[in-house]
PDBQT receptor file of N, H, CA, C and O in Angstrom, charges set to zero:
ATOM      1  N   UNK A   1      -3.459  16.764  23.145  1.00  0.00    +0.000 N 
ATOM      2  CA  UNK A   1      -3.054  15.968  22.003  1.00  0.00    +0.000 C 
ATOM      3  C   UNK A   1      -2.978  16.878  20.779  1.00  0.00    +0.000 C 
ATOM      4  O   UNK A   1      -3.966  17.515  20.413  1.00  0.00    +0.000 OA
ATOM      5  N   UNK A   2      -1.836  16.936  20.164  1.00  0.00    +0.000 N 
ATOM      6  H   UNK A   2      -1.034  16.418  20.461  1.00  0.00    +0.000 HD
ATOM      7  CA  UNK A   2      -1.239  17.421  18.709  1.00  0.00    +0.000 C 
ATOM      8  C   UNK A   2      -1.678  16.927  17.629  1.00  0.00    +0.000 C 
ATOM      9  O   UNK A   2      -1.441  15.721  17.560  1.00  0.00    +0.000 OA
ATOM     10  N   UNK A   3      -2.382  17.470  16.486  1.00  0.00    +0.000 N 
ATOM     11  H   UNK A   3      -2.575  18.450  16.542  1.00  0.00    +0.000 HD
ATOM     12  CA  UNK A   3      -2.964  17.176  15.284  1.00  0.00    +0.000 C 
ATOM     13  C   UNK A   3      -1.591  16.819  14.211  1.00  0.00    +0.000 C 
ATOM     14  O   UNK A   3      -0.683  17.638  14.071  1.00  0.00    +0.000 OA
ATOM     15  N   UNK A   4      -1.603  15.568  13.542  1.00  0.00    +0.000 N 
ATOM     16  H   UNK A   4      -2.341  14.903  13.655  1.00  0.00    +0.000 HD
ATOM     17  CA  UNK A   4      -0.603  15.282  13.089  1.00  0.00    +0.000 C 
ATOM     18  C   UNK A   4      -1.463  16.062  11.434  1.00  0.00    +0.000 C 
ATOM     19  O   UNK A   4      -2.599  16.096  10.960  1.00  0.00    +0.000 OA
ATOM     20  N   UNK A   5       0.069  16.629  11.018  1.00  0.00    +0.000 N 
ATOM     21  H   UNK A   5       0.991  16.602  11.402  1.00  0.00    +0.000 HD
ATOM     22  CA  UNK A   5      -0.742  17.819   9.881  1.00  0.00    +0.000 C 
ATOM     23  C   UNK A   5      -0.540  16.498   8.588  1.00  0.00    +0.000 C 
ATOM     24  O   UNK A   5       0.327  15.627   8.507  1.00  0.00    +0.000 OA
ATOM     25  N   UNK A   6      -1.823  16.821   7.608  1.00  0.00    +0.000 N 
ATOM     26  H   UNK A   6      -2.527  17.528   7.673  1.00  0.00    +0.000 HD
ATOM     27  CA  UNK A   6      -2.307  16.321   6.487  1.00  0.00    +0.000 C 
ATOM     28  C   UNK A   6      -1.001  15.537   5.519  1.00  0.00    +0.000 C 
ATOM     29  O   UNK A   6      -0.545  16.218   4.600  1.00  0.00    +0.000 OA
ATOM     30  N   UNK A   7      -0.529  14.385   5.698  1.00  0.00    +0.000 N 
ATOM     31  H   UNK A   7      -0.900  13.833   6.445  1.00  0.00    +0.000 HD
ATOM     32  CA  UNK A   7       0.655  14.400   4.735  1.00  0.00    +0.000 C 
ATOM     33  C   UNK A   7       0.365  13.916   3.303  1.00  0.00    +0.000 C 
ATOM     34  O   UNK A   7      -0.450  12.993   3.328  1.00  0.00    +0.000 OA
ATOM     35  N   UNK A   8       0.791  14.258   2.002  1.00  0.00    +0.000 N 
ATOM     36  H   UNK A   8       1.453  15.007   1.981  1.00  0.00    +0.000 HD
ATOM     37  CA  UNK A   8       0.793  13.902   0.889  1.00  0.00    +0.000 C 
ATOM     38  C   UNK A   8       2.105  13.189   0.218  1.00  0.00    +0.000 C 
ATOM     39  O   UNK A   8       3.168  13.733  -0.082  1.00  0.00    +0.000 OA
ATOM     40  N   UNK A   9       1.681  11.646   0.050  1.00  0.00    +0.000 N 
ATOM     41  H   UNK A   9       0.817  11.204   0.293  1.00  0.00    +0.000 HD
ATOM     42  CA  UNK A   9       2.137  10.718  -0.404  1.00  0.00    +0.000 C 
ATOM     43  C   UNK A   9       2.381  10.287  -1.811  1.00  0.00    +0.000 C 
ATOM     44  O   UNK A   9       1.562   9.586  -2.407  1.00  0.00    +0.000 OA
ATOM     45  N   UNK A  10       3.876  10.833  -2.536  1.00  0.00    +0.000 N 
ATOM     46  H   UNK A  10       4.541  11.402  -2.053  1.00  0.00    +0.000 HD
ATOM     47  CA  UNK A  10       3.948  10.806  -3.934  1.00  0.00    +0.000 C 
ATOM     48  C   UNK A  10       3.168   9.343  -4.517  1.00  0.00    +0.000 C 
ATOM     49  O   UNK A  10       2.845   8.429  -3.759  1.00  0.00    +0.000 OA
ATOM     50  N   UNK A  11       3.006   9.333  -5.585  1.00  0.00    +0.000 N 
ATOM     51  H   UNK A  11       3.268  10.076  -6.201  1.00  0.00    +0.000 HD
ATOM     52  CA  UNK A  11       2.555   7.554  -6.490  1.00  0.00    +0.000 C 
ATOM     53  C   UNK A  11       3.692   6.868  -5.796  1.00  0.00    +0.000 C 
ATOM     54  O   UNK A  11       3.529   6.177  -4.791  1.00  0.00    +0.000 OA
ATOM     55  N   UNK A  12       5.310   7.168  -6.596  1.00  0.00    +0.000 N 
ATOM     56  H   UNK A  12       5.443   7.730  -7.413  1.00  0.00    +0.000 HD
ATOM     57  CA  UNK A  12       6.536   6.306  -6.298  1.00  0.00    +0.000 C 
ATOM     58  C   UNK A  12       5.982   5.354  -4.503  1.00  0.00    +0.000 C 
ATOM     59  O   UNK A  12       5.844   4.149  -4.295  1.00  0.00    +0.000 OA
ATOM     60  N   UNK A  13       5.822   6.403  -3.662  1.00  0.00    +0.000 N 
ATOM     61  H   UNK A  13       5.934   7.382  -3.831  1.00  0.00    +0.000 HD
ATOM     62  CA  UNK A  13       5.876   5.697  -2.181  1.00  0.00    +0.000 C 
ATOM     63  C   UNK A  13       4.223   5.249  -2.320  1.00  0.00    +0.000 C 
ATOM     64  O   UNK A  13       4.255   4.034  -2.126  1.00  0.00    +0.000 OA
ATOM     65  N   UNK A  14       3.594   5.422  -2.427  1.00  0.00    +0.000 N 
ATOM     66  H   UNK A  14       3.567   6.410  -2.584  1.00  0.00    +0.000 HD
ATOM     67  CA  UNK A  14       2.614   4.505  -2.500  1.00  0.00    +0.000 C 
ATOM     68  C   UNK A  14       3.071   2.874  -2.960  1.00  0.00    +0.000 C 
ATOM     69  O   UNK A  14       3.118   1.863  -2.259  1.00  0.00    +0.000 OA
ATOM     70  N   UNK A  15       3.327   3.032  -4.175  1.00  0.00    +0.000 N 
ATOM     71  H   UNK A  15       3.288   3.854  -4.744  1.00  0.00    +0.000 HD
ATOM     72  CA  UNK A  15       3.291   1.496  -4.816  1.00  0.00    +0.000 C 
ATOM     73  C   UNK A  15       4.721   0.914  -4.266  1.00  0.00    +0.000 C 
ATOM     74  O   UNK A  15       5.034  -0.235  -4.579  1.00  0.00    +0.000 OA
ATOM     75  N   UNK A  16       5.485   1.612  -3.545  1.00  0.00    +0.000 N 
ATOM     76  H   UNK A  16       5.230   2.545  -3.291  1.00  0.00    +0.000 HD
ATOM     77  CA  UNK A  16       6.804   1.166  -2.891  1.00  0.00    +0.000 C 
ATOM     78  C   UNK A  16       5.753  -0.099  -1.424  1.00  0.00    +0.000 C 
ATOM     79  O   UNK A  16       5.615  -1.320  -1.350  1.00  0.00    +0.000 OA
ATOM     80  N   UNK A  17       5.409   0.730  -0.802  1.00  0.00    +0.000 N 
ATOM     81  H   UNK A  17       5.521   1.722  -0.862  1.00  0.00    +0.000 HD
ATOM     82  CA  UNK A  17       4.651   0.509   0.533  1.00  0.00    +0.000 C 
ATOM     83  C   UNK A  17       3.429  -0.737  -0.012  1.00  0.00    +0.000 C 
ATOM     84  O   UNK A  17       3.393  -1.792   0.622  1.00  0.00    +0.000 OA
ATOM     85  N   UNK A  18       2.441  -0.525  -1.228  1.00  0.00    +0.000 N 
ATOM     86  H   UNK A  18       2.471   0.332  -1.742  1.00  0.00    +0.000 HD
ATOM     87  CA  UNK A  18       1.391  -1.267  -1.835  1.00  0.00    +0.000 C 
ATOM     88  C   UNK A  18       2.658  -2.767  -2.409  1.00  0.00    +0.000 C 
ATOM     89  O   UNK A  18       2.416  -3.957  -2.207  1.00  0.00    +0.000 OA
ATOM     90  N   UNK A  19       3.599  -2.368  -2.931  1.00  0.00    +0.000 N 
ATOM     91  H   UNK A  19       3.796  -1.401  -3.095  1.00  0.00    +0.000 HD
ATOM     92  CA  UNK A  19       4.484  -3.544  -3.462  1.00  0.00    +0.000 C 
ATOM     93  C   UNK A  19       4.743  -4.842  -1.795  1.00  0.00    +0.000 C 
ATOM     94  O   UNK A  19       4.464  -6.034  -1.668  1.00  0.00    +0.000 OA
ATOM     95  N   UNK A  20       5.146  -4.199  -1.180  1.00  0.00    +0.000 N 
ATOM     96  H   UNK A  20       5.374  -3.231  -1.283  1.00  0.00    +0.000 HD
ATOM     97  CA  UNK A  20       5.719  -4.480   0.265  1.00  0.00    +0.000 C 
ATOM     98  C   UNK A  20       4.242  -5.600   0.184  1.00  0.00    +0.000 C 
ATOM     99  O   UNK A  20       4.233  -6.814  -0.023  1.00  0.00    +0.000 OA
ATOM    100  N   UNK A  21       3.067  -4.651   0.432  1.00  0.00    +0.000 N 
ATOM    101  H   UNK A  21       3.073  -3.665   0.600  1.00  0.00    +0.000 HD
ATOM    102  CA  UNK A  21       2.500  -5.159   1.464  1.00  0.00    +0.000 C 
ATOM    103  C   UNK A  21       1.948  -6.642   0.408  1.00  0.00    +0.000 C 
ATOM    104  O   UNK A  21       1.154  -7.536   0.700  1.00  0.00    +0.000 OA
ATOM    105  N   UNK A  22       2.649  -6.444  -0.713  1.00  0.00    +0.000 N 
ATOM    106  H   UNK A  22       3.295  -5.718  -0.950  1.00  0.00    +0.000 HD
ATOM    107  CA  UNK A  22       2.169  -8.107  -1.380  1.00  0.00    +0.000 C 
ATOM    108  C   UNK A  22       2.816  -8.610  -1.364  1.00  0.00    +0.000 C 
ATOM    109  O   UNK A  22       2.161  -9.649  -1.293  1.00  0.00    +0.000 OA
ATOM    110  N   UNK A  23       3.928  -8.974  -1.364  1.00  0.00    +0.000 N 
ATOM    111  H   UNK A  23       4.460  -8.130  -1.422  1.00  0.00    +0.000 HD
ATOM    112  CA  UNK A  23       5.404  -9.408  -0.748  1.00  0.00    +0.000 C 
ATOM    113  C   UNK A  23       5.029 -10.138   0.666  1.00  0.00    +0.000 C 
ATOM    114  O   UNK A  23       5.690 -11.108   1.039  1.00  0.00    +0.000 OA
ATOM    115  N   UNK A  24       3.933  -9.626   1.440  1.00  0.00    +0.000 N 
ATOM    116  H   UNK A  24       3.396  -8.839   1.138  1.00  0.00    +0.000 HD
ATOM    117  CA  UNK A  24       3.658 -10.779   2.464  1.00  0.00    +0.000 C 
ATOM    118  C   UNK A  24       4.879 -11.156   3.305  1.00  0.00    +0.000 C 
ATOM    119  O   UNK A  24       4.880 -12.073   4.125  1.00  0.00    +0.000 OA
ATOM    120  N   UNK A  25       6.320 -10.059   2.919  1.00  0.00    +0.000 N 
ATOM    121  H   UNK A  25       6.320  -9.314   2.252  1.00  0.00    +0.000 HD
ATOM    122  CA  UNK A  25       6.965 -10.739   4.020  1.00  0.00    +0.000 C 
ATOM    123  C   UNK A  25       7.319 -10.064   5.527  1.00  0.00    +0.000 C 
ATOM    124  O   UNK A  25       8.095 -10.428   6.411  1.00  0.00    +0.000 OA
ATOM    125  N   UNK A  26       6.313  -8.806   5.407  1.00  0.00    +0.000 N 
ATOM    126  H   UNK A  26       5.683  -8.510   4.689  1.00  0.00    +0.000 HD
ATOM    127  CA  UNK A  26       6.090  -8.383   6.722  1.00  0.00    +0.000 C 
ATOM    128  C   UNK A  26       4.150  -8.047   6.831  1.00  0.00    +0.000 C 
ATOM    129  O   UNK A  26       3.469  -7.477   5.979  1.00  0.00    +0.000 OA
ATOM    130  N   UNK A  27       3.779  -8.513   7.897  1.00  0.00    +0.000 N 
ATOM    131  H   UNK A  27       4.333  -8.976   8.589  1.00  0.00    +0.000 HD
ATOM    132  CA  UNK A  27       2.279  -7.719   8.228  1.00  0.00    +0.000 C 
ATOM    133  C   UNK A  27       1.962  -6.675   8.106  1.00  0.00    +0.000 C 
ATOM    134  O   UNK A  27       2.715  -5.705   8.025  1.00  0.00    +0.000 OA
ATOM    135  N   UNK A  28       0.722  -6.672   8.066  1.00  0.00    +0.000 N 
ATOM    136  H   UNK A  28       0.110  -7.460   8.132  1.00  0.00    +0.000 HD
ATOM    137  CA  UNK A  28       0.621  -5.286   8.045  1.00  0.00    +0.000 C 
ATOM    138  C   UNK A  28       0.568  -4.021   9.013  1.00  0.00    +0.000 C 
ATOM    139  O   UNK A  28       0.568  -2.806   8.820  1.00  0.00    +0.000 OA
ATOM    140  N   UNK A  29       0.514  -4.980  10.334  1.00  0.00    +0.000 N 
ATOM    141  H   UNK A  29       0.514  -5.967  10.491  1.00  0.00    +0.000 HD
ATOM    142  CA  UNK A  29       1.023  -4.281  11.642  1.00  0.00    +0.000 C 
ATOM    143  C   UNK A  29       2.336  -3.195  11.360  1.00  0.00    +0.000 C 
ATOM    144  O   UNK A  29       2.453  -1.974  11.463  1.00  0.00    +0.000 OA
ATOM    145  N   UNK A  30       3.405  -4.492  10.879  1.00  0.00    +0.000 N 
ATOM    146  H   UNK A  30       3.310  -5.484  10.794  1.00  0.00    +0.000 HD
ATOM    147  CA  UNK A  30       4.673  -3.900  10.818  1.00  0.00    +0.000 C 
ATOM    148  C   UNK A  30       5.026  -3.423   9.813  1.00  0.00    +0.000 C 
ATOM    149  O   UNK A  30       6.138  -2.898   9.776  1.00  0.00    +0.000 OA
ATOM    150  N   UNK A  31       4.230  -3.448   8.715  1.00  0.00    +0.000 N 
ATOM    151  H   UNK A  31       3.326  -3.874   8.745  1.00  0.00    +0.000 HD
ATOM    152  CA  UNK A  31       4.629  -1.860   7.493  1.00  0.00    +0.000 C 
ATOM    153  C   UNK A  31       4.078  -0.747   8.560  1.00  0.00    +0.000 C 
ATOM    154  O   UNK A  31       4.949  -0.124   9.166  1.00  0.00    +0.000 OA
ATOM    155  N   UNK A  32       2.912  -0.487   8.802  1.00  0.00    +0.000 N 
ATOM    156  H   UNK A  32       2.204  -0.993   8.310  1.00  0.00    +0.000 HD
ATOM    157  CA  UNK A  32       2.360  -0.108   9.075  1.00  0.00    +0.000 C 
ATOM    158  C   UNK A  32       2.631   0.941   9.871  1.00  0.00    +0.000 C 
ATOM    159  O   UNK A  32       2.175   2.084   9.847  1.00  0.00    +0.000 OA
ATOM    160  N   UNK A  33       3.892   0.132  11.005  1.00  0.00    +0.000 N 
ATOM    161  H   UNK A  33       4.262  -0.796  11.025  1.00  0.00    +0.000 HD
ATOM    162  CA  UNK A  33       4.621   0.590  12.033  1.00  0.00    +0.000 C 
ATOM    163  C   UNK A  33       6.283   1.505  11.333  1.00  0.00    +0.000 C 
ATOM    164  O   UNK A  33       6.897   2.549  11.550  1.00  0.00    +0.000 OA
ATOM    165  N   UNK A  34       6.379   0.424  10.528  1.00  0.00    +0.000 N 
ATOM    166  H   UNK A  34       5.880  -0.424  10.352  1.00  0.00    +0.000 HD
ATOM    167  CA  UNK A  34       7.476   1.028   9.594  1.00  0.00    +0.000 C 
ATOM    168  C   UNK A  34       7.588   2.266   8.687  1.00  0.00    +0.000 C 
ATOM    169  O   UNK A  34       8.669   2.751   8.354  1.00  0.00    +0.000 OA
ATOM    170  N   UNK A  35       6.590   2.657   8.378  1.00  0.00    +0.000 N 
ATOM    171  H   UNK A  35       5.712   2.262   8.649  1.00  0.00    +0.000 HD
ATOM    172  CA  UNK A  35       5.919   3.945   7.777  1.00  0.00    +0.000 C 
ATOM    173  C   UNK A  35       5.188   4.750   8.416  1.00  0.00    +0.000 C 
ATOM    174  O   UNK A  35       4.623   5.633   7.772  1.00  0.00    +0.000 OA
ATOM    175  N   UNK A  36       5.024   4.677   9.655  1.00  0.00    +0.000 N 
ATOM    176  H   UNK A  36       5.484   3.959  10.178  1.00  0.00    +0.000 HD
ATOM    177  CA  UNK A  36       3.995   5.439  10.764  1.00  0.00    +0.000 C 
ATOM    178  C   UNK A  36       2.542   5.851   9.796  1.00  0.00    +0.000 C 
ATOM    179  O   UNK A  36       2.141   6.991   9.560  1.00  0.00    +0.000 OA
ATOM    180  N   UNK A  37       2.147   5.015   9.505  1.00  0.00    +0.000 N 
ATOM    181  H   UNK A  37       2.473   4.090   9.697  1.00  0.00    +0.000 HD
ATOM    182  CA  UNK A  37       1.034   4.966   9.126  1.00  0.00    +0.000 C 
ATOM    183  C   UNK A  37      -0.308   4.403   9.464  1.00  0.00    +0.000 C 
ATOM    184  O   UNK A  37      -0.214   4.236  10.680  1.00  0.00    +0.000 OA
ATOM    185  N   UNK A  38      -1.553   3.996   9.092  1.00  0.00    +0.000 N 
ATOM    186  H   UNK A  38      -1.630   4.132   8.104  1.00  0.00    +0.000 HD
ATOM    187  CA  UNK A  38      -2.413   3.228   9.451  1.00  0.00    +0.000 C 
ATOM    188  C   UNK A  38      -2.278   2.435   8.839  1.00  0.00    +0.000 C 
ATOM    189  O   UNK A  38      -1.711   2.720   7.784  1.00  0.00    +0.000 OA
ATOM    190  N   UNK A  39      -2.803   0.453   9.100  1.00  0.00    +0.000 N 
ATOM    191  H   UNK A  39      -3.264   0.221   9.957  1.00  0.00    +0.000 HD
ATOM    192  CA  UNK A  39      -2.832  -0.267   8.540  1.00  0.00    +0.000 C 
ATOM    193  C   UNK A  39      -3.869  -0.122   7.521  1.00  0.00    +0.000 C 
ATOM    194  O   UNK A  39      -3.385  -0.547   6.471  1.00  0.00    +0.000 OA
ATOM    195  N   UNK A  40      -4.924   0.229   7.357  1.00  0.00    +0.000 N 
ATOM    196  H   UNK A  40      -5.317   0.574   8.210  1.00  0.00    +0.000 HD
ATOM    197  CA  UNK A  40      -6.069   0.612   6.298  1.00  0.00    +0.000 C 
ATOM    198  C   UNK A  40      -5.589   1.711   5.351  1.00  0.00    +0.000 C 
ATOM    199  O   UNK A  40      -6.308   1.878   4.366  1.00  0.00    +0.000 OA
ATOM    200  N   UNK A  41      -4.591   2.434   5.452  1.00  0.00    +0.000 N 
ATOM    201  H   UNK A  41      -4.006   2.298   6.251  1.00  0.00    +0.000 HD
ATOM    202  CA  UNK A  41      -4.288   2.934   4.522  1.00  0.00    +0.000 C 
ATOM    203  C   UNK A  41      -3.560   2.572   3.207  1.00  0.00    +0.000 C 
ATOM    204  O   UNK A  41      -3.414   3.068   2.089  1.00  0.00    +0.000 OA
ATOM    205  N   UNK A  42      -2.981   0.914   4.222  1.00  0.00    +0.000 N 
ATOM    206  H   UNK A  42      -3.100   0.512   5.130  1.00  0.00    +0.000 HD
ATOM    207  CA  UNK A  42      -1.785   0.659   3.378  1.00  0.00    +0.000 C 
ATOM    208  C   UNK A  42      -2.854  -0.675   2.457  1.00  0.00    +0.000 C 
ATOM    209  O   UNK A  42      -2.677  -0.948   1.270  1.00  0.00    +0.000 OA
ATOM    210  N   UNK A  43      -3.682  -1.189   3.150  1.00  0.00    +0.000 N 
ATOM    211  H   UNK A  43      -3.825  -0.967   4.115  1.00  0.00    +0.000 HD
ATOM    212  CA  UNK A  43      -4.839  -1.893   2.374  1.00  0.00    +0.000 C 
ATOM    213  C   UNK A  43      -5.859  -1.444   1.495  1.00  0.00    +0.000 C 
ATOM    214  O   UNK A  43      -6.517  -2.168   0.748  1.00  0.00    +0.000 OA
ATOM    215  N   UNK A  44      -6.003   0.350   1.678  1.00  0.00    +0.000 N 
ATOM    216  H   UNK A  44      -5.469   0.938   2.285  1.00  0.00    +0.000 HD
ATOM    217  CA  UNK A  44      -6.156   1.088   0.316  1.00  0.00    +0.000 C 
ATOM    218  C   UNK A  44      -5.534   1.436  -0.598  1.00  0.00    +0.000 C 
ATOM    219  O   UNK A  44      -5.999   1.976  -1.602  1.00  0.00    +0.000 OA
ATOM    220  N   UNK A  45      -4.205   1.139  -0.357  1.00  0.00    +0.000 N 
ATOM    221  H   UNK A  45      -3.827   0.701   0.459  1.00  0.00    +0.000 HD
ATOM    222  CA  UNK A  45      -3.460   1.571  -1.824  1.00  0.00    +0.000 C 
ATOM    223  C   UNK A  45      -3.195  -0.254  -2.546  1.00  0.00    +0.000 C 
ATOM    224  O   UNK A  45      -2.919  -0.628  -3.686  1.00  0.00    +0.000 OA
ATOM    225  N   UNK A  46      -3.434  -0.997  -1.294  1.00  0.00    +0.000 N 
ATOM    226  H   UNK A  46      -3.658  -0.694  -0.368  1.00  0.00    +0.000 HD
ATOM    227  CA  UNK A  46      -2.550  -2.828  -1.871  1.00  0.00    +0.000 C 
ATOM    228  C   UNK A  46      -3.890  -3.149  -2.702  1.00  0.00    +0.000 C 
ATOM    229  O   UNK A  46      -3.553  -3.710  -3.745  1.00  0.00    +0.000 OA
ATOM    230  N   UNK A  47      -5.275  -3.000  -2.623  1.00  0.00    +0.000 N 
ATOM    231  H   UNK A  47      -5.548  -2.544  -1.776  1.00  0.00    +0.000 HD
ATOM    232  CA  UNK A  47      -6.351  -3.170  -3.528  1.00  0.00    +0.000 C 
ATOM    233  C   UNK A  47      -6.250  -2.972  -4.608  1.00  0.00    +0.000 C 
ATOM    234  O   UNK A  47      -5.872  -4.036  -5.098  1.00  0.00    +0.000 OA
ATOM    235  N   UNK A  48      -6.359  -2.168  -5.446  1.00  0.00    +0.000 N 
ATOM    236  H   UNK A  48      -6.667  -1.303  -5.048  1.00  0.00    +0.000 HD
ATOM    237  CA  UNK A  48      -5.782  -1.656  -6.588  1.00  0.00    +0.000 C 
ATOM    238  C   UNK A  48      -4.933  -2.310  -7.116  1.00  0.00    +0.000 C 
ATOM    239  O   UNK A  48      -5.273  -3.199  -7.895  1.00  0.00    +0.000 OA
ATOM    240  N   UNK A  49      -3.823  -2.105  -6.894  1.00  0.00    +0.000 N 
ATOM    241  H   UNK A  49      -3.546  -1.383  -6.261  1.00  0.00    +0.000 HD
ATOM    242  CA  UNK A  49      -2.697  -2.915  -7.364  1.00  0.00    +0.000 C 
ATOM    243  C   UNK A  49      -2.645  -4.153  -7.931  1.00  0.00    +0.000 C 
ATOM    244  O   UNK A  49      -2.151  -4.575  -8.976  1.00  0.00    +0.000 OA
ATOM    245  N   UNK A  50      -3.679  -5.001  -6.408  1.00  0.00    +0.000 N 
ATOM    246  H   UNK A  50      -4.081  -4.658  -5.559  1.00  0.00    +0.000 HD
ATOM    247  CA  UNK A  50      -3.713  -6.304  -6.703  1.00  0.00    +0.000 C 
ATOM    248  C   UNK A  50      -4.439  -6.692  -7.828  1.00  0.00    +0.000 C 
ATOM    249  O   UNK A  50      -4.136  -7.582  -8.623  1.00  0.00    +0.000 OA
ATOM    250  N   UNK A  51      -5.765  -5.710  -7.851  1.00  0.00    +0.000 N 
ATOM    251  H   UNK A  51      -6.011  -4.987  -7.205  1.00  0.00    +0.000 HD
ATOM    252  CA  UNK A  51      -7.150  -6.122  -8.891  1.00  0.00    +0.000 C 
ATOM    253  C   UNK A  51      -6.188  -5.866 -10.578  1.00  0.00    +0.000 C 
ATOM    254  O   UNK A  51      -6.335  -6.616 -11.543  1.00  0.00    +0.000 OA
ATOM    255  N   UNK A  52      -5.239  -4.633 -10.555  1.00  0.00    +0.000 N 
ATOM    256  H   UNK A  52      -5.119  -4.023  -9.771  1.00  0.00    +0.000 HD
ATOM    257  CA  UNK A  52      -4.657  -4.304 -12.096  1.00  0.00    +0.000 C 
ATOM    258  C   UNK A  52      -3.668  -5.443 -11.938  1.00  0.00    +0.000 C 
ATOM    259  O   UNK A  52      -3.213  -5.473 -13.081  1.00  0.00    +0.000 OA
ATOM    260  N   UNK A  53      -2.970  -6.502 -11.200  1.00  0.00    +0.000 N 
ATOM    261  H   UNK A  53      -3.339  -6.478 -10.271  1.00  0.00    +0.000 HD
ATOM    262  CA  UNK A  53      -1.823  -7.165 -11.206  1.00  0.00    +0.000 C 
ATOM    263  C   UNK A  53      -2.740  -8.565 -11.591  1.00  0.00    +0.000 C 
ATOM    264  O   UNK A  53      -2.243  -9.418 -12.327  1.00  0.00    +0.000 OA
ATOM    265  N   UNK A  54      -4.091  -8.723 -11.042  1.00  0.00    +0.000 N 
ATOM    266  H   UNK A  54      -4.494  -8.031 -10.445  1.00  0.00    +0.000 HD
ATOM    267  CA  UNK A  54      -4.704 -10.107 -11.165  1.00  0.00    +0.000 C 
ATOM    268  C   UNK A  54      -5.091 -10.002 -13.174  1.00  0.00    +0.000 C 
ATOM    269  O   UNK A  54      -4.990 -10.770 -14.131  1.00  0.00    +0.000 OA
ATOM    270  N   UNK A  55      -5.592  -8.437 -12.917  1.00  0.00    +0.000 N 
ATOM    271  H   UNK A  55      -5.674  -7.813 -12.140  1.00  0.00    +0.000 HD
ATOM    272  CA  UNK A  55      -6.368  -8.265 -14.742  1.00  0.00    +0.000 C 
ATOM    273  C   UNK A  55      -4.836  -8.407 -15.956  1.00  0.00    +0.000 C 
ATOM    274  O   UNK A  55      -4.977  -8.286 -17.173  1.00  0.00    +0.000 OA
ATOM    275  N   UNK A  56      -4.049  -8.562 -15.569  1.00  0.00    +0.000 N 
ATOM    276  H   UNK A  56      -3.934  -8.660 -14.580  1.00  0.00    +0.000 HD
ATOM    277  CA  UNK A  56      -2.693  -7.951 -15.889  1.00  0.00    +0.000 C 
ATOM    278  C   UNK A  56      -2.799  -9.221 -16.866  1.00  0.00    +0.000 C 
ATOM    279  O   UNK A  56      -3.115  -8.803 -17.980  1.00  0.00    +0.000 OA
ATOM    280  N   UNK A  57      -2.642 -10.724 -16.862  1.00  0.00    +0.000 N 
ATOM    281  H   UNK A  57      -2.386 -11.063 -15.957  1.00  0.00    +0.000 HD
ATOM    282  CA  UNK A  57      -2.723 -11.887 -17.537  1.00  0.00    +0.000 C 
ATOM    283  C   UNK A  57      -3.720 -12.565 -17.863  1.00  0.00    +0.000 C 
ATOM    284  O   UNK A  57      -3.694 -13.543 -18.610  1.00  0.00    +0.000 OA
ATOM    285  N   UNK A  58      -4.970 -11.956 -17.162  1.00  0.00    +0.000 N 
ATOM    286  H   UNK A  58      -4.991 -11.162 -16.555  1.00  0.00    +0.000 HD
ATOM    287  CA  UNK A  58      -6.293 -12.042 -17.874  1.00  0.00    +0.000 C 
ATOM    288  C   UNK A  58      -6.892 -11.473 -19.411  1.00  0.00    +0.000 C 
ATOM    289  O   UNK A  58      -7.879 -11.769 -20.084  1.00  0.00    +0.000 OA
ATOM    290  N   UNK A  59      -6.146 -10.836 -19.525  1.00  0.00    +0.000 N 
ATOM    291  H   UNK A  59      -5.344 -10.596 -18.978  1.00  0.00    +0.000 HD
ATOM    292  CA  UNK A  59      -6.508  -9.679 -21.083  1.00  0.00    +0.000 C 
ATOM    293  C   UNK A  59      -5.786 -10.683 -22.160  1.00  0.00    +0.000 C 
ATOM    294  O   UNK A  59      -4.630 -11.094 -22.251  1.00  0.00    +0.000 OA
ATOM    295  N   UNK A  60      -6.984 -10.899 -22.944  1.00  0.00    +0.000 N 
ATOM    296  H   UNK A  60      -7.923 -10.565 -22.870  1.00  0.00    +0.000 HD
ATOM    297  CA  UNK A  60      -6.468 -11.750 -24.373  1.00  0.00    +0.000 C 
ATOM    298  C   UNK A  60      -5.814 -10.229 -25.385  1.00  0.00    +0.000 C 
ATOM    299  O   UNK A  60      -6.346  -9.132 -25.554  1.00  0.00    +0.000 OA
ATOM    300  N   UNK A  61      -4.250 -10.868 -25.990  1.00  0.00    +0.000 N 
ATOM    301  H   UNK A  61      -3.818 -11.760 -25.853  1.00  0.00    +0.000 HD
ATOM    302  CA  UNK A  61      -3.645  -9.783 -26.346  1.00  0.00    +0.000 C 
ATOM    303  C   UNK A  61      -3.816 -10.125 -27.977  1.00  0.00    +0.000 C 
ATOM    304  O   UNK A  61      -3.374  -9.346 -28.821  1.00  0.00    +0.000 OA
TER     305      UNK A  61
């Protein structure tokens, strides 16, 4: 078995892939599969997002 080498993932494709996976209109199986990625990876970048998108209309301006 072949070591798949270290890949580095610009911001842009992060929050492309983190956008997706709140969009809810594919699983996370199938991003997952769609990006040859792990599903926990793509639920570490959708955290974030969600917590600054929930604080986003919470802040008295």
């Amino acid at each position: 078995m072949t070591r798949r080498t270290r890949r580095n993932h610009t911001p842009a494709f992060k929050a492309q892939v983190a956008l997706a996976a709140l969009k809810s209109d594919k699983t996370l199986a199938e991003l997952s599969q769609q990006h040859d990625m792990h599903p926990n990876q793509i639920t570490d970048w959708k955290r974030p997002m969600a917590e600054q998108l929930n604080g986003l209309w919470s802040r008295s301006g």
